[in-house]
C-alpha positions in Angstrom: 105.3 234.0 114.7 105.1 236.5 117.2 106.5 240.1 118.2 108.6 240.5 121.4 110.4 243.3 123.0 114.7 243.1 123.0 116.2 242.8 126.2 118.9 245.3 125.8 117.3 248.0 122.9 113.7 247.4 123.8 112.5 247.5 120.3 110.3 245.0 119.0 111.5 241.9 117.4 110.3 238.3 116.0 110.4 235.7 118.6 112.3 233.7 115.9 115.0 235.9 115.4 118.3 234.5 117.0 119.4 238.3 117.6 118.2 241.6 117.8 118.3 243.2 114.3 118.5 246.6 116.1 121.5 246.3 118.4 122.8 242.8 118.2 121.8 241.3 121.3 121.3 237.5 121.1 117.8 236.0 121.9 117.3 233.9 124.4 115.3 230.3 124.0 115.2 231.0 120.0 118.2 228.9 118.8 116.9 225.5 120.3 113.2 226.3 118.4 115.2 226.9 115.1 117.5 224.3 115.0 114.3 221.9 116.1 111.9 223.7 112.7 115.3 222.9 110.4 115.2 219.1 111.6 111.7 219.1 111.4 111.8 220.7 107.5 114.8 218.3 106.7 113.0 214.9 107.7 109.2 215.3 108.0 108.7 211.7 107.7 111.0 210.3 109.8 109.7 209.0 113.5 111.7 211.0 116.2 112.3 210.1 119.9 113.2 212.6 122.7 116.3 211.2 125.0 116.6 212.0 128.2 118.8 215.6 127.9 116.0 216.9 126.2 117.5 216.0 122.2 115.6 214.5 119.1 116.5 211.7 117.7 115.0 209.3 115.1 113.4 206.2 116.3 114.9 203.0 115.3 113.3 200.4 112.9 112.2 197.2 114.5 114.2 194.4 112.8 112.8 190.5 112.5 113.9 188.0 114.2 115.9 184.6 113.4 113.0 182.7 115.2 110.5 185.2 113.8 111.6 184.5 110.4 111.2 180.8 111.1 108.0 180.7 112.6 106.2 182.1 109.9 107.9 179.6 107.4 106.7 176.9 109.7 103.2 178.3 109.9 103.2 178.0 105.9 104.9 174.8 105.3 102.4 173.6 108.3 99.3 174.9 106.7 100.5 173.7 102.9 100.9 169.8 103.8 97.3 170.7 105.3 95.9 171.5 102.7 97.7 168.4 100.2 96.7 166.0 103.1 93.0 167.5 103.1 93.0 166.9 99.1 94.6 163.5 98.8 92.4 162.2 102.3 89.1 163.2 100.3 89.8 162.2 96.6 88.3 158.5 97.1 85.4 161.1 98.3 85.0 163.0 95.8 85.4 160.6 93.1 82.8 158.7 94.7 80.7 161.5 94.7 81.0 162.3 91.0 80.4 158.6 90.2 77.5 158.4 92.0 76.1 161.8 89.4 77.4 160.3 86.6 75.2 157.0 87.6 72.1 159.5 88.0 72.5 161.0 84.3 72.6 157.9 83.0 76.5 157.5 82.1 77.0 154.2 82.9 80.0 153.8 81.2 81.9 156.9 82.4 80.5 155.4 86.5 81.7 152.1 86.2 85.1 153.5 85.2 85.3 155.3 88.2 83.8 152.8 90.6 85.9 150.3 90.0 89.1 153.1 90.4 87.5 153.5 93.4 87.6 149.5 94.9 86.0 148.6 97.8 85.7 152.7 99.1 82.2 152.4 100.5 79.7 150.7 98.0 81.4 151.1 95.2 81.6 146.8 94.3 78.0 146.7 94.1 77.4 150.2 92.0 79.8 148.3 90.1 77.4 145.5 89.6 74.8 148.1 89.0 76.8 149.8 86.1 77.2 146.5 84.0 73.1 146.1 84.8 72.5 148.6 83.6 74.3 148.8 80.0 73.3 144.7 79.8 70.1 144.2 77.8 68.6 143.3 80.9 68.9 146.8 82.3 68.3 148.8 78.9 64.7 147.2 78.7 63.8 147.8 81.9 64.9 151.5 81.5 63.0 151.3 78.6 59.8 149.9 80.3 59.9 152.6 82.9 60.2 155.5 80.0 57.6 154.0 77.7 55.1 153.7 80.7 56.1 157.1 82.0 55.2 158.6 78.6 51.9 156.6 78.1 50.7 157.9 81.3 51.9 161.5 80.8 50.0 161.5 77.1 47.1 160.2 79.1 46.7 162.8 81.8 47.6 165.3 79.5 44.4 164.0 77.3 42.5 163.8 80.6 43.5 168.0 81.0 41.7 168.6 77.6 38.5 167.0 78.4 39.1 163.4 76.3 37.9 160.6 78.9 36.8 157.6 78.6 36.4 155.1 75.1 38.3 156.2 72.2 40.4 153.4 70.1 42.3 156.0 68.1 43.8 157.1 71.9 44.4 153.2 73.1 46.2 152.5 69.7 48.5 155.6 70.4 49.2 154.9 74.1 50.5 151.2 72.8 52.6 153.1 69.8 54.0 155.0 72.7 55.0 152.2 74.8 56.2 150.0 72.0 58.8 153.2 70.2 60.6 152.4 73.8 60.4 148.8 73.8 60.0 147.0 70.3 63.3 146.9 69.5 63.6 144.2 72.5 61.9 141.7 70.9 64.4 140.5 68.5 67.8 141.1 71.7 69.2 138.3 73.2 68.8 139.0 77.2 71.1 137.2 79.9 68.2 136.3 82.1 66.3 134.2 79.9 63.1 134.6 82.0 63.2 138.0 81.5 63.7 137.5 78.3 60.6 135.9 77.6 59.1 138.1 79.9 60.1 141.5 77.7 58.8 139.5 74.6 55.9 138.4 75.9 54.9 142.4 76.9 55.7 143.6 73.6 53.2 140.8 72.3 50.2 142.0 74.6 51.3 145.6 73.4 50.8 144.2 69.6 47.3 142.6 70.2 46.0 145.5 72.3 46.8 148.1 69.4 45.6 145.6 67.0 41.8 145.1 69.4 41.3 148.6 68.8 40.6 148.1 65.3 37.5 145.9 66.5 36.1 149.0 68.2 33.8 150.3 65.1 33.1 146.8 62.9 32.8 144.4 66.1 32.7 145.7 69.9 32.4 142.4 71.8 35.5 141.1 70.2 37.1 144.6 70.9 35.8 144.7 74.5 36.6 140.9 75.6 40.1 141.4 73.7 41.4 144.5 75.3 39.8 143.1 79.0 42.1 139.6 78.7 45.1 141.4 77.1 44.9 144.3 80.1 44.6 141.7 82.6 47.5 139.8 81.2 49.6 143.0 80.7 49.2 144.1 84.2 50.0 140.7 85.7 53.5 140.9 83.9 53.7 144.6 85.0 53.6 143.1 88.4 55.9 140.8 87.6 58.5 143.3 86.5 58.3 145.2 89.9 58.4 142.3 92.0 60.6 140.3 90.3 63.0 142.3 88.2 62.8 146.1 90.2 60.7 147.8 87.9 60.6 151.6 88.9 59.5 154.7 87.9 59.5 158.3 89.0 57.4 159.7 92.6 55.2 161.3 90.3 54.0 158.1 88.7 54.0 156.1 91.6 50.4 156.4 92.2 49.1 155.2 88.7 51.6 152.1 89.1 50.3 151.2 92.4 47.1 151.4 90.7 47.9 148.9 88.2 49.3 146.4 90.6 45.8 146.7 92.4 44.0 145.9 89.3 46.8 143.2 88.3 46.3 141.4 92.0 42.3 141.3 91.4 42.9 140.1 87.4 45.2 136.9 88.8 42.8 136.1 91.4 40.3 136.3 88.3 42.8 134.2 86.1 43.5 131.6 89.6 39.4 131.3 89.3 39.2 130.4 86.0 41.9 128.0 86.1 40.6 126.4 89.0 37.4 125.9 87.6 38.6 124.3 84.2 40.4 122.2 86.1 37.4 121.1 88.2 35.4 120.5 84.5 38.1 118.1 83.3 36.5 116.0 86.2 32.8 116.4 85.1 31.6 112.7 83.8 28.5 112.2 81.4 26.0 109.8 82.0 23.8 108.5 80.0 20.2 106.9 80.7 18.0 105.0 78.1 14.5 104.4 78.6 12.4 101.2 76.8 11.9 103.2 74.0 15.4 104.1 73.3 15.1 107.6 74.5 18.5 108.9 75.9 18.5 111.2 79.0 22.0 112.9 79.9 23.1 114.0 83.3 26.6 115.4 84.9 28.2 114.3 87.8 30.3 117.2 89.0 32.1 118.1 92.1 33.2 121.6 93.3 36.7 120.8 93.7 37.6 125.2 94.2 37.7 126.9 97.5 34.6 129.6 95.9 30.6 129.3 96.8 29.2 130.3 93.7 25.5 131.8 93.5 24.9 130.0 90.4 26.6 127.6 88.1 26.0 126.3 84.3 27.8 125.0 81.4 27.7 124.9 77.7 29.1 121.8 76.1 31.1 121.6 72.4 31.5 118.0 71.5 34.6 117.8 69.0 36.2 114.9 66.9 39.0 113.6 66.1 39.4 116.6 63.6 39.1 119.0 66.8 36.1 120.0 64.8 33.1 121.3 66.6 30.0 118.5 65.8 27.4 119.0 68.4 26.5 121.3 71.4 24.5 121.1 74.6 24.0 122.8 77.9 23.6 121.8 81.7 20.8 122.8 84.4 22.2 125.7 86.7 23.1 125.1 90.3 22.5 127.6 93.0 24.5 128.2 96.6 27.1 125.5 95.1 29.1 125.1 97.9 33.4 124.2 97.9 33.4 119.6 98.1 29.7 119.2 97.4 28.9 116.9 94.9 26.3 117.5 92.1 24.5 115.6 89.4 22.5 118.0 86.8 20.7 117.2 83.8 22.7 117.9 80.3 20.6 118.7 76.9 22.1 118.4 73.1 20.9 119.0 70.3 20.7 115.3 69.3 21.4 111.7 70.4 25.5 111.1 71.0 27.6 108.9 72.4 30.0 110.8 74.6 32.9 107.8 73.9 32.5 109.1 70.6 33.7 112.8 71.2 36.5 115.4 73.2 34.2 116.9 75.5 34.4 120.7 76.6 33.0 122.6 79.2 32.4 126.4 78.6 31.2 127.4 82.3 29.0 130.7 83.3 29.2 131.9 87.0 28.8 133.6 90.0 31.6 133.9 92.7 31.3 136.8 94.9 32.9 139.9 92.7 34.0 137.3 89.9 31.6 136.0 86.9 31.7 135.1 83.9 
């Protein structure tokens, strides 16, 4: 607010008052500014517009539209069946999905439920196949394999971290308990492969013997040594077996000391191929027998190397046996060197007295060189 001067009296008065308060005399230009403060007091939040003879007016609110209204209901209904058609598109998805973490955790039961919901969505037939595998007998022992070897090897390289290597019965009769608490229940199941039936048995047997070697270790170490070399051999070859034949698996971690094994199972059935080769050729060995004019007998064997191996040397023992199968006599052969795969050999045999090789079962213990392989 300000002070002016009246027009008429020439006293001072507020620029606000409509008239002098002095004389009377109307104000000019202060009626307009009062009626606009009033407006202004009255509705302070109300938008104004000024027309074109200078008044104030409120400004109108904006109403929506028919088609506005409809557009945005489109836009909705548009972006709901979106969504539905997103969700029911991608169940088969997502179900398959959650199958295939169910078939990871080992609930078979719960997968194959919802694999087979599932059809013929992606691979869902064969995980199908896979489920009833897996709850079979079949697919319990092999589970079981993989755990029992898994923890033998983990006991072992955590005996390894404490310093215990090398020899110690007490440890090789604990890593067979720990194999067999995942597997002995087997022996007595009734599998639907038969071979692998026999198979399973068969391991749970060489895990038997081997704990039951170890007792030789103290009172008898050849028989402990020569048993746990055969039954090792034997165990690894069926280990081999398992992976080849039947998918035997176990975790990346573990991977190494499997491939391991099947190394050393190749090299023990090229051992086992050797041996069997060999008695073969022996069933072929023929006795002769020489008398001289005073009735002393001379023996020699005729022999032919019927294997594919050179072998640096070459000898036999030989058990005579009766009808009993009883043992009644021994002897030995003359060794052969550089034998060589078709030659033919005649060698002189020794016993311990005069026989009559019609007379007895004839067997042939051999000892040998063959490259790597002996015995």
């Amino acid at each position: 607010m300000a002070l002016i001067k009246c027009s008429e009296c020439g006293k001072e008065i507020s620029d606000r008052a409509r008239s002098c308060p002095h004389c009377g005399c109307p104000v000019e230009g202060t009626e307009e500014l009062v009626d606009k403060i009033v407006v202004e007091k009255e509705a302070p939040e109300e938008k104004t517009e000024e027309t074109k003879s200078g008044e104030i007016k409120p400004k109108e609110k904006k109403k929506l539209s028919k088609k506005g209204i409809i557009a945005i209901i489109v836009a909705i209904v548009v972006i709901a069946a979106a969504v539905i058609a997103y969700y029911v598109l991608t169940t088969d998805s997502r179900n398959y999905n959650s199958a295939k973490e169910l078939f990871k955790e080992e609930k078979f039961q719960e997968a194959l439920e919802m694999f087979t919901e599932l059809g013929d969505y992606e691979d869902s037939a064969e995980m199908v196949e896979k489920c009833e595998y897996e709850l079979s007998v079949d697919g319990q022992f092999m589970r079981s394999l993989s755990k029992g070897l898994m923890a033998r090897w983990a006991e072992s390289d955590a005996q390894a971290e404490q310093g215990f290597i090398g020899e110690d019965p007490d440890l090789y009769s604990k890593y067979c308990e720990i194999e067999l608490e995942q597997v002995k229940d087997f022996a007595n199941q009734t599998f639907d492969n038969s071979e692998l039936e026999a198979d399973a048995k068969q391991y749970i047997e060489y895990l038997n013997q081997a704990q039951e070697a170890t007792k030789f270790y103290t009172v008898d170490y050849a028989t402990f040594s020569t048993q746990w070399a055969d039954i090792y051999a034997n165990r690894t070859i069926l280990l081999k077996k398992f992976v080849d034949d039947y998918g035997l698996v176990v975790k990346e971690e573990y991977q190494d000391t499997l491939d391991d094994l099947l190394v050393d199972a190749s090299a023990a059935q090229e051992q086992i191929d050797i041996k069997e080769s060999i008695q073969k050729m022996t069933e072929q060995f023929k006795i002769e027998t020489t008398e001289d004019e005073w009735g002393y007998k001379t023996y020699k064997i005729s022999m032919k190397n019927t294997t594919d191996r050179t072998f640096e040397y070459f000898s036999a023992e030989i058990n005579l046996y009766d009808k009993n199968q009883v043992i009644v006599g021994t002897g030995n052969t003359d060794q052969l060197s550089s034998w060589q795969p078709g030659q033919e050999a005649s060698v002189n045999a020794w016993f311990d007295g005069e026989i009559n090789p019609n007379d007895y079962t004839i067997e042939y213990v051999p000892h040998y060189q063959s490259g790597t392989y002996y015995s």
